[in-house]
N, C-alpha and C positions, 0 to 999 in steps of 0.2 A: 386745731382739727375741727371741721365743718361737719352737721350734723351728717351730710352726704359721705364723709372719710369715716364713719367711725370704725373703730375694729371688731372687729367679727364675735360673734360670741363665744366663750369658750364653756364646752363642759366638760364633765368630769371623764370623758376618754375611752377607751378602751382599757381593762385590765391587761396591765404587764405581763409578760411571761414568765412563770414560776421561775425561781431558779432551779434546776435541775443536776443532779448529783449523781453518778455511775457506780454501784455496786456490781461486780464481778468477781469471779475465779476460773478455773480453768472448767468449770461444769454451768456456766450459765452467766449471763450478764442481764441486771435490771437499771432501770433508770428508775429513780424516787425523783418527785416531786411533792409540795401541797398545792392541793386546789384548793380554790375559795370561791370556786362560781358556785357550787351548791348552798346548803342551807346551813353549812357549816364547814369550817376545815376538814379535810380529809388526805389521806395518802395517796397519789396516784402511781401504781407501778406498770413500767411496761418494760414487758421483752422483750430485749434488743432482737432478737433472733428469733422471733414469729410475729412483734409489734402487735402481739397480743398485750389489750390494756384491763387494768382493775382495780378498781377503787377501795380503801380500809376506812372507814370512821374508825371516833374513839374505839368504841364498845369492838368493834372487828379487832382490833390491836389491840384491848386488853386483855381479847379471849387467849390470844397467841400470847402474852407473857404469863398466861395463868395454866395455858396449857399442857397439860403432864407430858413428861419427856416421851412417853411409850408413844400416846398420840400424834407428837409432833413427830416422829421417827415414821409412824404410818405415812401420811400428808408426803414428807419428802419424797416416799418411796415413786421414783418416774415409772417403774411399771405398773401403778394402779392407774394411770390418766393420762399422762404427759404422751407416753408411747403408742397409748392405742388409737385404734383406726378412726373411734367415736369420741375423740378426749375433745371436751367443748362442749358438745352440743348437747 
């Protein structure tokens, strides 16, 4: 190969696409993945059904396994946000 053929240079690429894993039931479907573009692993979930997306670090996900049942049964309830007019914003 002649210094004029050399090959191309290669780098390090584009990040791959997470794999991506389907959690559902008959009241909602999320898609889990990890990112790793940020400053650390995190969970990305999105909605399949408003493609509404949001991100958990560690400390976001340990609050949820720490968090008393009574609270987490508030959170679930769709009528405090999922349903209303202003849920989002």
């Amino acid at each position: 190969m002649t210094e004029a053929e050399t090959e191309p240079e290669t780098g390090p690429g584009p990040e791959p696409e997470p794999e991506t894993e389907t959690v559902g039931s008959e009241f909602a479907e999320v898609a889990v993945s990890v990112d790793t573009t940020a400053n650390g692993p995190r969970l990305r979930l999105e909605d399949r059904r408003t493609g509404r997306v949001r991100y958990l670090d560690a400390l976001e996900l340990e609050t949820l396994v720490w968090l008393p049942d009574a609270h987490l049964r508030t959170l679930l309830d769709p009528s405090a946000d999922r349903w209303r007019d202003d849920a989002g914003r």
